[in-house]
C-alpha positions in Angstrom: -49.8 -131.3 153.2 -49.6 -130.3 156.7 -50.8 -133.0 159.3 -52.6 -132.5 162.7 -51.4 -134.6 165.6 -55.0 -135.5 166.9 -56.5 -138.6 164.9 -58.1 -141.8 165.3 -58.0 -145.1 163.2 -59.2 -148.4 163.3 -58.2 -151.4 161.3 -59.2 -155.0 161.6 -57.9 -158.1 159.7 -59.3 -161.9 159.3 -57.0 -164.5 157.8 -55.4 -167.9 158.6 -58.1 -168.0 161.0 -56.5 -165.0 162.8 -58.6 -162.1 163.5 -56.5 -158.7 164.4 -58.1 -155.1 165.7 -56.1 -152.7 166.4 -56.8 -149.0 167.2 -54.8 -145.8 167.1 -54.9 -142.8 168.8 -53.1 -139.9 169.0 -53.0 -136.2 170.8 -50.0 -133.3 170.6 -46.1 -133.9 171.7 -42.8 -132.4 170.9 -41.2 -135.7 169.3 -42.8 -139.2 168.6 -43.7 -141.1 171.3 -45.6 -144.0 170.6 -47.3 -146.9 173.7 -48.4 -150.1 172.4 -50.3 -152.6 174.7 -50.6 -156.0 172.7 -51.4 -159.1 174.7 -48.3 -161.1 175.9 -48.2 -163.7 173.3 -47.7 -160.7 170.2 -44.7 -159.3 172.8 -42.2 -160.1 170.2 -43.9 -158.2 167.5 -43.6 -155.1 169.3 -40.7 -153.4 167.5 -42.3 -154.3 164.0 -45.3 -152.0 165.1 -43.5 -149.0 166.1 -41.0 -149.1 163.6 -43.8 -149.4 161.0 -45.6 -146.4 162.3 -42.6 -144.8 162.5 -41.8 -144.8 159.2 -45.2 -142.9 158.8 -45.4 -140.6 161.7 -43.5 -137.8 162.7 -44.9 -136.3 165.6 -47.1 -137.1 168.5 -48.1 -139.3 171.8 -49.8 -142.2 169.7 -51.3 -145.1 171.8 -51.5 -148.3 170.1 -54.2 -150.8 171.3 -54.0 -154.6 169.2 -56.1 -157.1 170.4 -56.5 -161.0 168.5 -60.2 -162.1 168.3 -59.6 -165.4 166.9 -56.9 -167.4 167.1 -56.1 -170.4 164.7 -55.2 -174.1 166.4 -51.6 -173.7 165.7 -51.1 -170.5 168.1 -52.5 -172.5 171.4 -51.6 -175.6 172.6 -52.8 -176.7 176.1 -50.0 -178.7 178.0 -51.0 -180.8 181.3 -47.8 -180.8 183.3 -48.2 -183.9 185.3 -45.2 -183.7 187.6 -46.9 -180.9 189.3 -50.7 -182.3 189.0 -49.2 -185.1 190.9 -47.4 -182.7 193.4 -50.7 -180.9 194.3 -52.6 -184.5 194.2 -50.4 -185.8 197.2 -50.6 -182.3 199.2 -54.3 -181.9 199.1 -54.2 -185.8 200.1 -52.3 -185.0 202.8 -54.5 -182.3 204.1 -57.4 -184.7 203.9 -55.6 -187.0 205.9 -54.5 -184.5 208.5 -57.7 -182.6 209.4 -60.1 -185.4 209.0 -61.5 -184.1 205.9 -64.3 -185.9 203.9 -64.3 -183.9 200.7 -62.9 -185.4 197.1 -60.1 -184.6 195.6 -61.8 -183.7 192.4 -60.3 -183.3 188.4 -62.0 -179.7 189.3 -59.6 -178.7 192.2 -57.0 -179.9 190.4 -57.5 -178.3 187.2 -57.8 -174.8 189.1 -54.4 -175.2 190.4 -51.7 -172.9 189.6 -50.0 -174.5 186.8 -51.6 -177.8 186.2 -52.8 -176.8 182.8 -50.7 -175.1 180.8 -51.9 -172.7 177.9 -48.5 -172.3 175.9 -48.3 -169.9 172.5 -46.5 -170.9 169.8 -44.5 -168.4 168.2 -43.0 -170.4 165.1 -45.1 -168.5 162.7 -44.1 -165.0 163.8 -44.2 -163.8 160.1 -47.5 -164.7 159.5 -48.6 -163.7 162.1 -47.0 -160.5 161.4 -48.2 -160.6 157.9 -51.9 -160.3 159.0 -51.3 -157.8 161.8 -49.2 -155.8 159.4 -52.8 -155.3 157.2 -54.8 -154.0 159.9 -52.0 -152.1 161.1 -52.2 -150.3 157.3 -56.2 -150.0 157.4 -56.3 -148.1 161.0 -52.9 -146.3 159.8 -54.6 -144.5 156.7 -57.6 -143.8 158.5 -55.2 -142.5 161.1 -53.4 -140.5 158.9 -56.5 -139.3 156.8 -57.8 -137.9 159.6 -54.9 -135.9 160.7 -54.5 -134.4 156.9 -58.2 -133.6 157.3 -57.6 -131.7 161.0 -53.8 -129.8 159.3 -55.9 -128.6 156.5 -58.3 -126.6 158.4 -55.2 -125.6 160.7 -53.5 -124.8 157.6 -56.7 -122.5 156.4 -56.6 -120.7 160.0 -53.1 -120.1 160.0 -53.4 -118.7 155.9 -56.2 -116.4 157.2 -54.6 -115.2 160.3 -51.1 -113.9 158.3 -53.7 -112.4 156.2 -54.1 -110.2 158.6 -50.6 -109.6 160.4 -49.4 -108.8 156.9 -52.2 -106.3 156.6 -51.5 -104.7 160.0 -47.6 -104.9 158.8 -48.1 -102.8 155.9 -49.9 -99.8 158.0 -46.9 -100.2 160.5 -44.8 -99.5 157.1 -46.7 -97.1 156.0 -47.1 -95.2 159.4 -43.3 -95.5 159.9 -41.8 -92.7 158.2 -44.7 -90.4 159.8 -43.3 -90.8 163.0 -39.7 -88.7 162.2 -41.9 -86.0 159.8 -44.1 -85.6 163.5 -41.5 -85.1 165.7 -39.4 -83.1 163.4 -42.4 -80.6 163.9 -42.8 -81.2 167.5 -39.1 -80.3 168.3 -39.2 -77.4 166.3 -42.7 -76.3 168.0 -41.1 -76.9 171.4 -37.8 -75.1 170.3 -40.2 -72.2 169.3 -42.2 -71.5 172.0 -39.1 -72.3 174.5 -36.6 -69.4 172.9 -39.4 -67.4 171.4 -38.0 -64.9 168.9 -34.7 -66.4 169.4 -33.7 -68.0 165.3 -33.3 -71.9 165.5 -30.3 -73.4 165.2 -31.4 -76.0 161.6 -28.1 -77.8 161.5 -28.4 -78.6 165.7 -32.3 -79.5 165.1 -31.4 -81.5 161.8 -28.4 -83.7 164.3 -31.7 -84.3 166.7 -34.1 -85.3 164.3 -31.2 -87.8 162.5 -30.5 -89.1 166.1 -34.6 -89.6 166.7 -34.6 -91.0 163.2 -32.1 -94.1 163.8 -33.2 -94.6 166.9 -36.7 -95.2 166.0 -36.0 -96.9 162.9 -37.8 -100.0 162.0 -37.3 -100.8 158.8 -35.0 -104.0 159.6 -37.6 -105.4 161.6 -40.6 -104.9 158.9 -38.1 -106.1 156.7 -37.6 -109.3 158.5 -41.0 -110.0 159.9 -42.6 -109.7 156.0 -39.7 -112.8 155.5 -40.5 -114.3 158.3 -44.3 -114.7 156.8 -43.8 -115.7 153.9 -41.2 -118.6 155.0 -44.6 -119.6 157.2 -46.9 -119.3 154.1 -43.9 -122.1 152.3 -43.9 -123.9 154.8 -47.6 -124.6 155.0 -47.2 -126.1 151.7 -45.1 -129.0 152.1 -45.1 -132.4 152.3 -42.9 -132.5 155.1 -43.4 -132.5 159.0 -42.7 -128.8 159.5 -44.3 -128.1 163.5 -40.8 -127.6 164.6 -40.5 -125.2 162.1 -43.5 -123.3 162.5 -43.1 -123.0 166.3 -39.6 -121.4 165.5 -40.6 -119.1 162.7 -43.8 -117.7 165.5 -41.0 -117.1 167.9 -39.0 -115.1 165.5 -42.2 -113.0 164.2 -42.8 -112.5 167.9 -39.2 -111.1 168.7 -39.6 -108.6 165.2 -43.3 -107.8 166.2 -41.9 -106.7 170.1 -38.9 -104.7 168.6 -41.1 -102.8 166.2 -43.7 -101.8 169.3 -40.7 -101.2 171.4 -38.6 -98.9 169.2 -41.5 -96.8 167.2 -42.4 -94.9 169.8 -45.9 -94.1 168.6 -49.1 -95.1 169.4 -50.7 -96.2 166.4 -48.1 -98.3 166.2 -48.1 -99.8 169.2 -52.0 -100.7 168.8 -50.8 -102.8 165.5 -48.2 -104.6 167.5 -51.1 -105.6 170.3 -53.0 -106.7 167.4 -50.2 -108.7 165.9 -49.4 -110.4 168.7 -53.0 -111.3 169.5 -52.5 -112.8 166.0 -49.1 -114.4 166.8 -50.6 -116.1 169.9 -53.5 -117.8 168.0 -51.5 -119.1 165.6 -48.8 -120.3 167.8 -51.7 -122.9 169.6 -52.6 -123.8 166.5 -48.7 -124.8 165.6 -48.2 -126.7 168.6 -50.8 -129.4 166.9 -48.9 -129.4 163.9 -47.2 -132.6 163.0 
């Protein structure tokens, strides 16, 4: 089925003592773009989430927001660095000395100082790590996903309803089309009449004019094309494939066909079909560009 490119999910995941969120959202774009923000110490695991949703998305700017709520004892360890404790010790002693000062150096003051205390991550157990990601990474994907077949189904519905329509306006077009040479067949001969009077008409001269109106005015390629170009749409709205691209190409062709038939008919009635296709075309065409 056809997908949307709007959606939503959430997913969350508890295990090892590891707690995982992570949300996905998602709105329109020509090819997959996907922006992950994951605190620093997940950095590494950064490919493995967009190749993951890659292999599930198609289309669209997805933002990816991952955030650990509970961490197990094995991914912090807090390292004093001494070295630089002591560095710090001896300037603030210093500074004591020099302006007369009466305030202790304190474990607080020291403790605040730009690395004193050192929170490190351990990233020897990337895979499990991964492992529990990886399953709420699946939960917020399928809501995701869910929620963008939901949104291309009612597209899909629109878009049904709406060639409904251009097909119908189509088939007067057809049937209105060979009208159009019968009409002016009569009006040439009417003009000819009045203009020589009781002069006879030339058939075989009017019969060359008519022919030349005829071909000129002939849109049966067009019809012929447009009806294909509709039903290829209607196909393609059935499969289980990502098929925006396609859609937004087949609209542009329809378009072409529908402003070649208003262009060569030459007739009114016509031409108010063509307005009402194309008023038609265009609602369809923003419904495409969410399309997966």
């Amino acid at each position: 089925m056809i997908k949307s490119m709007t959606g939503y999910g959430r997913g969350e995941c508890e295990e090892n003592n590891r707690r995982f969120v992570i949300e996905l959202k998602s709105v329109n774009n020509r090819y997959l773009d996907i922006n992950i923000r994951l605190p620093k110490h997940l950095i590494s695991l950064e490919d493995n989430i967009r190749k993951y949703i890659s292999s599930r998305v198609s289309r669209g700017k997805i933002d990816v927001f991952v955030s650990q709520e509970k961490f197990s004892d094995d991914d912090i360890k807090v390292v004093l660095d001494e070295q630089v404790a002591s560095y710090y010790y001896n300037v603030y002693s210093e500074l004591k000395k020099k302006f007369n000062l009466q305030e202790e150096i304190t474990l607080s003051l020291l403790a605040k100082a730009p690395d004193v205390i050192i929170i490190e991550k351990n990233e020897d157990d990337v895979e499990i790590v991964w492992d529990t990601m990886k399953k709420a990474l699946d939960e917020a994907l399928s809501v995701f996903i869910d929620m963008r077949t939901k949104e291309g189904l009612k597209l899909k519905q629109d878009i049904l309803e709406r060639c409904m329509i251009i097909s119908e306006k189509v088939n007067l077009i057809e049937k209105r089309s060979p009208s159009i040479i019968d009409e002016y067949r009569e009006k040439i001969k009417l003009r000819v009449s009045e203009f020589l009077k009781d002069v006879e008409i030339d058939e075989s001269r009017l019969l060359n004019e008519v022919a030349f109106f005829a071909d000129k005015v002939n849109i049966d390629e067009e019809i012929t094309r447009l009806k294909s170009h509709i039903e290829q749409l209607r196909l393609s709205l059935e499969s289980d494939e990502a098929v925006g691209r396609k859609l937004d190409f087949l609209i542009q062709e329809m378009n072409r066909e529908t402003n070649t038939i208003g262009s060569k008919a030459n007739d009114l009635s016509i031409a108010n079909l063509v307005i009402d296709i194309k008023s038609e075309l265009e609602k369809i065409r923003e419904q495409v560009q969410n399309i997966e």
